[in-house]
C-alpha atoms as one frame of an Amber mdcrd trajectory, in Angstrom:
protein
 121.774 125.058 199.357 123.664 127.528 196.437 126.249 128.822 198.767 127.438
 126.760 201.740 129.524 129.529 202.797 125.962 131.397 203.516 125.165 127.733
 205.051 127.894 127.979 207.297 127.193 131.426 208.747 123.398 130.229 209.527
 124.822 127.512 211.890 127.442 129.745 213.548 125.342 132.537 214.776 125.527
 132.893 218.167 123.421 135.658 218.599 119.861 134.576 216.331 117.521 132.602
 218.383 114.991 130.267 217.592 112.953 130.691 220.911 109.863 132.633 218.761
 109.274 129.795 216.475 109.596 127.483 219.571 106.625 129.222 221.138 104.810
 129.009 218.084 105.121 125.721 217.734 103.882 124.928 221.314 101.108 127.321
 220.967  99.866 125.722 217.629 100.707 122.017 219.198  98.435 123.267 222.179
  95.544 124.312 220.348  95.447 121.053 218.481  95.542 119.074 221.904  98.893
 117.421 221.251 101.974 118.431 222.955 104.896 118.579 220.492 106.383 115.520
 220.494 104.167 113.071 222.697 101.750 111.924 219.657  99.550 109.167 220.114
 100.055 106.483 217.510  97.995 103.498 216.906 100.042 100.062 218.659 102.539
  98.109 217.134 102.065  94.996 216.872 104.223  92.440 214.894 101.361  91.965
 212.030 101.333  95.652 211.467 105.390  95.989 211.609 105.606  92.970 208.568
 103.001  95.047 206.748 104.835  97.855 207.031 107.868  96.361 206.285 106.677
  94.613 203.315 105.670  97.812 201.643 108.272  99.342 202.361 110.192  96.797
 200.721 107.531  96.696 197.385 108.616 100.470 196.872 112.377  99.563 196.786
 112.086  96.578 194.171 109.473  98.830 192.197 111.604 101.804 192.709 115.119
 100.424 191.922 116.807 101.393 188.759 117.647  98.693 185.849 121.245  98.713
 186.497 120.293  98.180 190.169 121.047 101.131 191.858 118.504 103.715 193.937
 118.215 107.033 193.023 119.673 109.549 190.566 120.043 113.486 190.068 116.421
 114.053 188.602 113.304 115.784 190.672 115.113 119.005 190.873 114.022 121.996
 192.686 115.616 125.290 192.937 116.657 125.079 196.083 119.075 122.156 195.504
 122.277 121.357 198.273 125.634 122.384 196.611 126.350 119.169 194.603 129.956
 119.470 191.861 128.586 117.348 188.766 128.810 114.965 188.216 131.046 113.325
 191.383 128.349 114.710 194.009 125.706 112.721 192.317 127.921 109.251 192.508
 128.226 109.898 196.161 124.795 110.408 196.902 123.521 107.516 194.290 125.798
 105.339 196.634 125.269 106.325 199.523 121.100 105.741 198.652 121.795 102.680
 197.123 123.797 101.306 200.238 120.679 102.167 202.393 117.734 101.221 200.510
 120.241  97.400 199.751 121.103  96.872 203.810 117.101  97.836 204.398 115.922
  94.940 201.882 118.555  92.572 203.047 117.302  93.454 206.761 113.974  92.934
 205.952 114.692  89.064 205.589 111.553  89.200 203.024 112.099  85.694 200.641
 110.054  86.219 197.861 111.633  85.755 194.539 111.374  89.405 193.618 112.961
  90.748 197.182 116.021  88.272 196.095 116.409  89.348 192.200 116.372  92.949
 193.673 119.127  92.146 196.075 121.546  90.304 193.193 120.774  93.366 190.852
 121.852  95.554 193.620 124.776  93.498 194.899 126.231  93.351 191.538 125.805
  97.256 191.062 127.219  97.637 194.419 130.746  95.488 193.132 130.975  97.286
 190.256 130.153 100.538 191.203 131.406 101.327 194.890 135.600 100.454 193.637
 135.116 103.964 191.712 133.767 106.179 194.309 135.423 109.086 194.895 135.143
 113.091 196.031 133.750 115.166 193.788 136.199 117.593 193.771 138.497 119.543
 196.858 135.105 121.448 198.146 133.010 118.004 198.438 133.643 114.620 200.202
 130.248 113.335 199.524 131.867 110.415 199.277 132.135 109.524 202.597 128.246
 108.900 202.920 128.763 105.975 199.896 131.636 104.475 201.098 129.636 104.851
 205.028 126.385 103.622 203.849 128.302 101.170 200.702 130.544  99.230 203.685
 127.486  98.442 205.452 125.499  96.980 202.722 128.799  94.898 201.668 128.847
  93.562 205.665 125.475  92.119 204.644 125.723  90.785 201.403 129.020  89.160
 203.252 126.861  87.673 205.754 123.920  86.396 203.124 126.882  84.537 201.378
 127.563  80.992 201.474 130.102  80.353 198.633 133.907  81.437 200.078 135.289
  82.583 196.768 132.148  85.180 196.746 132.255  85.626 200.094 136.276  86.583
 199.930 135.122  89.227 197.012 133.013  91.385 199.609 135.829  90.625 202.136
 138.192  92.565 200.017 135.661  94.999 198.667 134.552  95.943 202.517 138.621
  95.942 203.276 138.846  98.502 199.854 135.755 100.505 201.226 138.091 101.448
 204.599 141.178 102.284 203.400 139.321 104.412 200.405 138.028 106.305 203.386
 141.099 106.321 205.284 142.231 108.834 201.990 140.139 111.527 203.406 140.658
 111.738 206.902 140.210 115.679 208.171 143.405 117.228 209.245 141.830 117.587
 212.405 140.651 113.831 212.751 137.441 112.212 211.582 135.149 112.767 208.460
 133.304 115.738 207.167 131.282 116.114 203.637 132.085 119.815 202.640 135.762
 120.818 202.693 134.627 125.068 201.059 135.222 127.253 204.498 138.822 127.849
 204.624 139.624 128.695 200.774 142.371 125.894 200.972 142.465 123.284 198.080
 144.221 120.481 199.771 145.011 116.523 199.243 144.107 115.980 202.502 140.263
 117.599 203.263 140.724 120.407 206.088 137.762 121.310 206.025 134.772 121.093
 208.373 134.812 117.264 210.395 131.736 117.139 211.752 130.863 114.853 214.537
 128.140 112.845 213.073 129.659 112.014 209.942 132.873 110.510 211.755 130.107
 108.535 213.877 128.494 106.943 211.082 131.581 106.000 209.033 132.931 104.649
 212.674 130.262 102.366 213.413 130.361 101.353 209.870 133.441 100.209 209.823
 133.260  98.825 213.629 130.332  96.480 212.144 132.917  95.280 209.456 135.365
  94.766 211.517 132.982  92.060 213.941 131.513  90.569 210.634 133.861  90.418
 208.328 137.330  90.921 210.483 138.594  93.834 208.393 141.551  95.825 209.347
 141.493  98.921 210.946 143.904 101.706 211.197 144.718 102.432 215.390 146.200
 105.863 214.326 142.946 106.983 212.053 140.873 105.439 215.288 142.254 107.764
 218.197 142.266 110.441 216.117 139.214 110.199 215.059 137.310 109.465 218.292
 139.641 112.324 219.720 137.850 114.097 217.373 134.298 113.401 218.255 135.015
 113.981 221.618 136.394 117.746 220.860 132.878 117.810 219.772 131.111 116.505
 223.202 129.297 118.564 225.832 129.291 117.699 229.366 125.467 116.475 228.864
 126.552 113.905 225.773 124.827 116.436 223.232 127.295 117.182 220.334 128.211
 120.144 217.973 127.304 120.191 214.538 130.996 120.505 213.572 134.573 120.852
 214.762 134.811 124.389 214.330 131.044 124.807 215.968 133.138 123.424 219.418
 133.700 127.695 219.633 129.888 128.269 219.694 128.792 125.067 222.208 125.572
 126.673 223.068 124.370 128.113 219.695 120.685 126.615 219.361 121.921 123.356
 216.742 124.572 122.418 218.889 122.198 122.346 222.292 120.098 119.176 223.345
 116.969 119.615 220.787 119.616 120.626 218.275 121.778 117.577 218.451 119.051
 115.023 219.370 119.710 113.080 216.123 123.626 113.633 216.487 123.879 111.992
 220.309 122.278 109.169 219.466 124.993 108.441 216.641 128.206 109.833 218.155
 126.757 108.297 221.738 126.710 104.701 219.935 130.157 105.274 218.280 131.814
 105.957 221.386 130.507 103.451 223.342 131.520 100.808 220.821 134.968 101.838
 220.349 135.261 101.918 224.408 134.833 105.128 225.941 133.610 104.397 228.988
 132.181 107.909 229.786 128.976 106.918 227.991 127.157 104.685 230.600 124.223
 102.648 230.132 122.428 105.937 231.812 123.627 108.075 229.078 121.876 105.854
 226.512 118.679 105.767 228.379 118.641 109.753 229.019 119.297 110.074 225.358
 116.719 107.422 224.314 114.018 109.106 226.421 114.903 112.090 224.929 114.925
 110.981 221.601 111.380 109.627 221.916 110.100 113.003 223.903 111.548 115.260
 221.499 110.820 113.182 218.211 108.546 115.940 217.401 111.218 118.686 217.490
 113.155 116.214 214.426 109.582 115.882 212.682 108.865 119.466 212.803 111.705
 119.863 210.053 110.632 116.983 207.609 109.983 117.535 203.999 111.052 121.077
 204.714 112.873 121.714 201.410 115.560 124.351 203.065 118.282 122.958 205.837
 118.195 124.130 208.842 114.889 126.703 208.997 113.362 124.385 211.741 113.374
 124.843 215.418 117.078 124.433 216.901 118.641 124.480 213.433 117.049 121.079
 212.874 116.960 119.690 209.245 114.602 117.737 207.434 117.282 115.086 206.511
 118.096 114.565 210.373 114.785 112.789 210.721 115.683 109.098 209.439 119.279
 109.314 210.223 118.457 109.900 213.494 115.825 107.556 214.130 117.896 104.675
 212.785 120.985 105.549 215.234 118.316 105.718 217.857 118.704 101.814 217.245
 122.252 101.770 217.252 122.284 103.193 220.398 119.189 101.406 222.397 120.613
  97.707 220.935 123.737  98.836 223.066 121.620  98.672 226.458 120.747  95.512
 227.935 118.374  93.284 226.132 115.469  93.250 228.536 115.088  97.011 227.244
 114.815  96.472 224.025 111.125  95.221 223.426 109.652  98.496 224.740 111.621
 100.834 222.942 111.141  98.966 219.796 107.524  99.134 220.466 107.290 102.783
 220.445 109.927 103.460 217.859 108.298 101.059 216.005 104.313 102.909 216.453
 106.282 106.375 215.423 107.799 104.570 212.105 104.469 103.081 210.866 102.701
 106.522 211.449 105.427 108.053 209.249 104.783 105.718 206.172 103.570 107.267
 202.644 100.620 105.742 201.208 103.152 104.304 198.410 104.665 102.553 201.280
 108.690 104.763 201.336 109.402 107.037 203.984 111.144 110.499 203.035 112.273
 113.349 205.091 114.159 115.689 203.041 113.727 115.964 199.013 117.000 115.263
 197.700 117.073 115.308 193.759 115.689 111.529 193.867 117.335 109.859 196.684
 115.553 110.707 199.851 112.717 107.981 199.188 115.447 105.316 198.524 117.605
 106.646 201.696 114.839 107.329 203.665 113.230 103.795 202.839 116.314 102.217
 203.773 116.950 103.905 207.140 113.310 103.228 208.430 113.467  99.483 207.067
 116.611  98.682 208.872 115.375 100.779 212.059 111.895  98.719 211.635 113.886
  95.230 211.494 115.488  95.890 214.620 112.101  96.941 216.566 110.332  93.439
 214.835 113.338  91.677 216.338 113.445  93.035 219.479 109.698  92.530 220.111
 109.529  89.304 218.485 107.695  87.674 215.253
């Protein structure tokens, strides 16, 4: 993306319609026999998951850079997301590196190399994640690394055993929060881009969006039972205020807080914000709102496995947003790990078989080099994607059982 402003006006167009593509794609999916969606993928069993797994986790310790760190601003194309050098590119190299380090700590995989990988990474991570900032007054990028940075730190809290070490990440997940906390919207919750209003402003008040505030949320919610970090009340009911601006009566959300105006535009429908609900679904529910039932997490499970191929549809597309319902490539991953966020908030004897089918969706999605991409970001959507699918494939292994 070269101009998010011409970004902005793509979402926010009430009158285009996506309903020609949509009866493409059913057409096409018909002729080939498979309904859009409803694949048939080979089972998943727990030998296949710790193969896949342990791929997965070979492409992260062959893929991580020497200073330990995933990821970095090379593999350009031309059509590259609006990214202020060189602050973008610290954002995004944390927010990779946080994935693809909680994925190889989930993975529980003991071999010497898995564990070098992890120290290299950990010690990146304390060095590294103190600095991160926005990019400029257009960008908070940042919020993805300090998101995705505070929930490796929860882990490599958990993983250690000596208290003077263990204090350090204590502190660092503590510094992670209130970093955040800097760049609350004027209008509650998170956003990344802060270029729509042609206001330069210390605090962003620009576009919160409902998923973002979701994911920095639950991050922060897992610190808090882990590690017992402090959390601001004020920043909290604002913030879920916020996400719930950006509900529908059916528990689908809108892309952004300004996209509350345009409810039924085709990203902010069901199919639109099927990788949204499951994220902003979870959030709420663990923070208390006791609107979203147990039934609402089943409907949007269901839905989330029925409608998978509506998310797929848009990966490795290299523009956002050209896929059916608005539907980006890099909503793929995100989406299918929240799917686990949510489900692991239902009771336990439901678990098994929705990890089994998540599960048979994420080993048909491997690469033969053993990642899993959606979106190509510069060179971070292996690491990030990697990450995402490793932590969502831990949770299905655990659920079903070694």
């Amino acid at each position: 993306m070269k101009n998010p402003g011409s970004r902005r006006r793509r979402l926010q167009s009430p009158g285009e319609t996506t309903a020609p593509r949509f009866l493409i794609t059913v057409l096409v999916s018909s002729v080939l026999g498979m309904a859009v969606g409803t694949a048939e993928n080979a089972p998943a069993t727990p030998a296949a998951i710790g193969a896949a797994i342990r791929r997965g986790v070979d492409f992260l310790v062959a893929k991580q850079n020497p200073n330990g760190s995933w990821g970095g601003p090379t593999r350009t194309k031309d059509l590259n997301i609006y990214a202020p050098l060189p602050g973008a590119h610290h954002a995004f190299r944390a927010g990779a590196s946080g994935l693809a380090l909680a994925g190889l700590i989930d993975a529980a995989d003991q071999r010497p190399e898995v564990s070098a990988a992890i120290d290299k990474a950990a010690a990146w991570t304390a060095a590294e994640l103190p600095k991160l900032r926005r990019a400029d007054q257009t960008t908070t990028y940042n919020i993805w690394g300090h998101a995705y940075g505070l929930r490796a730190v929860t882990r490599l809290y958990q993983r250690e055993g000596r208290p003077a070490e263990k204090a350090a990440w204590a502190r660092l997940a503590q510094d992670q929060i209130d970093l955040a906390n800097r760049y609350e919207e004027i209008n509650g919750g998170w956003g990344y881009l802060d270029v729509f209003d042609g206001l330069t402003t210390d605090k962003p008040s620009g576009m919160p969006t409902s998923f973002t505030t979701a994911t920095l949320l639950l991050a922060m919610a897992e610190a808090r039972r882990s590690i017992g970090v402090k959390l601001d009340d004020r920043i909290l009911t604002r913030s879920i205020a916020s996400i719930n601006h950006q509900r529908s009566p059916d528990f689908s959300y809108t892309y952004s807080f300004d996209h509350r105006m345009h409810p039924r535009i085709d990203i902010n429908r069901p199919a639109g914000s099927l990788a949204r609900s499951q994220a902003c679904n979870a959030c709420l529910r663990v923070f208390g709102e006791k609107a979203v039932t147990d039934q609402v997490l089943t409907t949007w499970a269901d839905r989330f496995l029925a409608r998978e191929g509506f998310l797929s549809n848009g990966r490795k597309r290299p523009i956002p947003h050209e896929s059916q319902f608005r539907i980006s490539g890099y909503f793929y991953f995100y989406g299918t790990y929240y799917f686990t966020e949510s489900v692991r908030l239902l009771p336990p004897e439901t678990h098994s078989s929705y990890a089994r089918r998540l599960a048979a969706i994420l080993l048909d999605r491997q690469e033969k080099d053993g990642s899993w991409w959606d979106y190509p970001l510069y060179d971070y959507h292996q690491p990030y994607g990697t990450g995402y699918a490793l932590m969502a494939l831990a949770w299905c292994r655990d659920a079903i059982g070694r």
